[in-house]
C-alpha positions as CSV (number, residue, x, y, z in Angstrom):
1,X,9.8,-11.9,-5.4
2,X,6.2,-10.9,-6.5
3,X,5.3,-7.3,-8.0
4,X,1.7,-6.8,-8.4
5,X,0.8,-3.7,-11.6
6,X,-2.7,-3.2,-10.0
7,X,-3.2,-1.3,-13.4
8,X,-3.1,-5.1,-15.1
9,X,-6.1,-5.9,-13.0
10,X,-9.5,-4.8,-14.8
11,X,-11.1,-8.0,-14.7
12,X,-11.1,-8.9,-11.4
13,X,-14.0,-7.0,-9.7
14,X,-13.8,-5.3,-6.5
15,X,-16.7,-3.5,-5.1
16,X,-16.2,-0.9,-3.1
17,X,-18.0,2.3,-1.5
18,X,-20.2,-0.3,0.0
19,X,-21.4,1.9,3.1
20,X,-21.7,4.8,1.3
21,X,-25.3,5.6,0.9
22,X,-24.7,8.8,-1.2
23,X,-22.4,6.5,-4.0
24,X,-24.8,5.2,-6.3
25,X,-25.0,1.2,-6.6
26,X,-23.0,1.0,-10.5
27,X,-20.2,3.2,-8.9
28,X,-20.0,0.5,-6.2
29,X,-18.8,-2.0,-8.6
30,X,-15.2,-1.7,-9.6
31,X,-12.3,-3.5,-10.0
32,X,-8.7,-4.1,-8.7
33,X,-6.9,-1.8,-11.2
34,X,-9.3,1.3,-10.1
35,X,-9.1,0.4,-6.2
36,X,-7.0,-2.7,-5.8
37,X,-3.4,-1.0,-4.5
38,X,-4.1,-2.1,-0.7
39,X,-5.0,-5.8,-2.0
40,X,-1.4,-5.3,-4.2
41,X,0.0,-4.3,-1.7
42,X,-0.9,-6.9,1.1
43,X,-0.5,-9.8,-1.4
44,X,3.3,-8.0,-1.9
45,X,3.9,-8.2,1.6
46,X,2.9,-11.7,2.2
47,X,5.2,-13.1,-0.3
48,X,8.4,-11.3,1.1
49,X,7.6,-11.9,4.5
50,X,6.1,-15.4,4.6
51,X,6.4,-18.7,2.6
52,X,2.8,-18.3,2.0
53,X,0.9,-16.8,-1.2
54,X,-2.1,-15.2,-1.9
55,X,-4.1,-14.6,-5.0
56,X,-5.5,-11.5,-5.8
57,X,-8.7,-13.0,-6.2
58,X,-8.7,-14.2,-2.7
59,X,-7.3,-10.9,-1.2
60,X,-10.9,-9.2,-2.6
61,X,-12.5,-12.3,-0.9
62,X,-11.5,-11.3,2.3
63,X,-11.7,-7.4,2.2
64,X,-15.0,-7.9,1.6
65,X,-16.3,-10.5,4.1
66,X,-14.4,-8.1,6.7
67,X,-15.7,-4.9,5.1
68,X,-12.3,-3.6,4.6
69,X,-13.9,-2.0,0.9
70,X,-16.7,0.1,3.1
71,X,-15.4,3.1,2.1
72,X,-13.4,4.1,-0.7
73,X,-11.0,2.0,-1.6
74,X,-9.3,-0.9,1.4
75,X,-9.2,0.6,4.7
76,X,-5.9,-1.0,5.9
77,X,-6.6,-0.6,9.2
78,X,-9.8,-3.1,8.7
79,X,-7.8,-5.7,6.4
80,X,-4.4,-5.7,8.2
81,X,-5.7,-7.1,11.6
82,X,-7.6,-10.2,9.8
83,X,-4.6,-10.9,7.4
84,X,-1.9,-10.8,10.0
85,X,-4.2,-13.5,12.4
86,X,-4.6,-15.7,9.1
87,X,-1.1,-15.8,8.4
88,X,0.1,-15.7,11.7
89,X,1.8,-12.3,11.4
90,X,2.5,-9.6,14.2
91,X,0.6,-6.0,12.9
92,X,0.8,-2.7,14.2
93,X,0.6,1.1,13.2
94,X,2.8,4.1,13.5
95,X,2.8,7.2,11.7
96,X,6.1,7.9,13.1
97,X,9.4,7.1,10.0
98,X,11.8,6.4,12.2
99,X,9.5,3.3,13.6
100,X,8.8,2.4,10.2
101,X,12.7,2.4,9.4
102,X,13.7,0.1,12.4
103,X,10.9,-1.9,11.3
104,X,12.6,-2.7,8.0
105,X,16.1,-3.1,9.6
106,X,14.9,-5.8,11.7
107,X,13.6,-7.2,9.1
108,X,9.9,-6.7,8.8
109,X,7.7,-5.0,6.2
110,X,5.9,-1.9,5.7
111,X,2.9,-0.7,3.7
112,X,3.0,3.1,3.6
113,X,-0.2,5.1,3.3
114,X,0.0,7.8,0.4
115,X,-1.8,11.0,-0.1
116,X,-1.6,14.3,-1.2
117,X,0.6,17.1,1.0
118,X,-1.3,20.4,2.4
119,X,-1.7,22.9,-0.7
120,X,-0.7,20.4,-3.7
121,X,-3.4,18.9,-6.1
122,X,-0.7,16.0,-6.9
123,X,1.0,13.8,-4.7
124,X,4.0,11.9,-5.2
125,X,2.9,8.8,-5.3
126,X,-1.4,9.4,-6.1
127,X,-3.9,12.3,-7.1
128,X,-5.6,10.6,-4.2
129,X,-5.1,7.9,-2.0
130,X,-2.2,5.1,-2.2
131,X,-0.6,2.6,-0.7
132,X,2.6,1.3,-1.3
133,X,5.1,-1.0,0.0
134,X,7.9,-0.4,1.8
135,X,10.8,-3.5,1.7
136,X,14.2,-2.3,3.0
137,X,15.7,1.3,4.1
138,X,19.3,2.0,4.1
139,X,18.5,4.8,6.8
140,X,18.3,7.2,3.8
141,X,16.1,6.0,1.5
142,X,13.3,3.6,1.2
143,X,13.0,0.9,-1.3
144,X,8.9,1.1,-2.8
145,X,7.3,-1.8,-4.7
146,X,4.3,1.2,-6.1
147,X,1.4,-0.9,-7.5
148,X,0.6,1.7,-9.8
149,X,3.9,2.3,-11.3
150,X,4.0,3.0,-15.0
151,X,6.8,4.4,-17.2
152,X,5.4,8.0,-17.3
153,X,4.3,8.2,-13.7
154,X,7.0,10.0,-12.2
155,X,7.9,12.3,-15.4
156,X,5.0,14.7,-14.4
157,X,6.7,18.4,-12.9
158,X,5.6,17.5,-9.5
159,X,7.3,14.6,-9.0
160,X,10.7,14.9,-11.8
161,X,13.3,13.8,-9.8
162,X,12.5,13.0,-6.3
163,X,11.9,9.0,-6.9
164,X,14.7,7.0,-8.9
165,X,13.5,4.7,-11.1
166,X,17.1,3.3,-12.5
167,X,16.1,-0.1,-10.8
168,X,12.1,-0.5,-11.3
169,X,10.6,-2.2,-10.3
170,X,12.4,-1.1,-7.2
171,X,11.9,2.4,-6.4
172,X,14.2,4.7,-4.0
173,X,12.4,7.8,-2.3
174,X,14.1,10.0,0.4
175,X,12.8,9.2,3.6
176,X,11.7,12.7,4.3
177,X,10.7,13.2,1.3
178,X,8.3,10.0,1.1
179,X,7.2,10.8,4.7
180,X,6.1,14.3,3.8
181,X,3.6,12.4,1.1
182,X,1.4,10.4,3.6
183,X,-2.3,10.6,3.5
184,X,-2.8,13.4,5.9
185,X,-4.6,12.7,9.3
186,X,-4.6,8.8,8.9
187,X,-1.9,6.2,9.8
188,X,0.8,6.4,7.9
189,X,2.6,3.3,8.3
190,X,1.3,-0.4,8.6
191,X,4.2,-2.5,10.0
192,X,3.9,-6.3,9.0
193,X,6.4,-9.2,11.1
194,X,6.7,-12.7,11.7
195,X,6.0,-13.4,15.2
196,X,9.6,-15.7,15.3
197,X,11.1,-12.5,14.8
198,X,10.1,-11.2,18.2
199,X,9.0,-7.8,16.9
């Protein structure tokens, strides 16, 4: 199984921002470890789900020839449609957990959407925007694959205790709890299958 640290990523560039007027053109310029979770992330999914592979390096390749990096960061809901038809994939969108969890049980994947809750300044999983991957649920818990986990990252106050780390990189979060973290007013979950699977 593949787990992509997008924090191990610095020299491959990603630009991003890229129809933001207001961003100034050297802010535009980054790289996977400061905006490459969704291209973590969708490389992550790929390789549990498929017998295929995909490089990093080609994930930016294609987020920017389908302008999934216009804005800050990847919009998911840009990138998903184009990887799903290149890999032959079924994709669709909830924001709805208990879609997300039958999802996994039949044996599909999920990349989850992470933000910061209503009054916080810290989410669980980000200070900002996130996405991580979802790979099994028992109907409890999720298992994460967080491709911007470090050793300290859950240590903070605001998140001591509500993610188990015993088995990193596999990560256990609450269902609630992880679904009361998604990036407010966007799509919450992006469900990945294989069309054999009739899903």
């Amino acid at each position: 199984m593949k787990y992509l640290n997008q924090l191990e990523y610095a020299h491959i560039p990603y630009r991003t921002h890229a129809n933001i007027d207001t961003v100034p053109e050297e802010k535009k310029i980054k790289n996977v470890r400061k905006s490459g979770c969704g291209l973590c992330a969708v490389c992550m999914m790929l390789d549990l789900l498929t017998t295929e592979s995909l490089s990093l390096e080609e994930c930016v390749k294609i987020s920017e020839a389908c302008g999934a990096n216009h804005g800050v960061g990847t919009d998911m809901t840009v990138l998903a449609p184009v990887i799903a038809a290149r890999y032959g994939l079924v994709y669709t969108r909830t924001s709805d957990p208990a879609e997300a969890v039958a999802h996994l049980q039949k044996g599909g994947q999920v990349i989850a959407h992470m933000g910061i809750p209503e009054g916080k300044t810290v989410g669980l999983f980000t200070k900002g925007g996130h996405y991580i991957n979802l790979i099994s649920c028992d109907g409890e818990r999720f298992c994460v694959l967080d491709p911007s986990y470090t050793p300290d990252k859950f240590k903070i106050p605001e998140r001591a205790g509500r993610v188990d780390t015993s088995h990193v990189p596999y990560l256990y979060c609450n269902v609630a709890t992880l679904d009361a973290e998604t990036k407010p007013k966007r799509t919450k979950y992006h469900l990945f299958a294989r069309k054999q699977d009739g899903m």
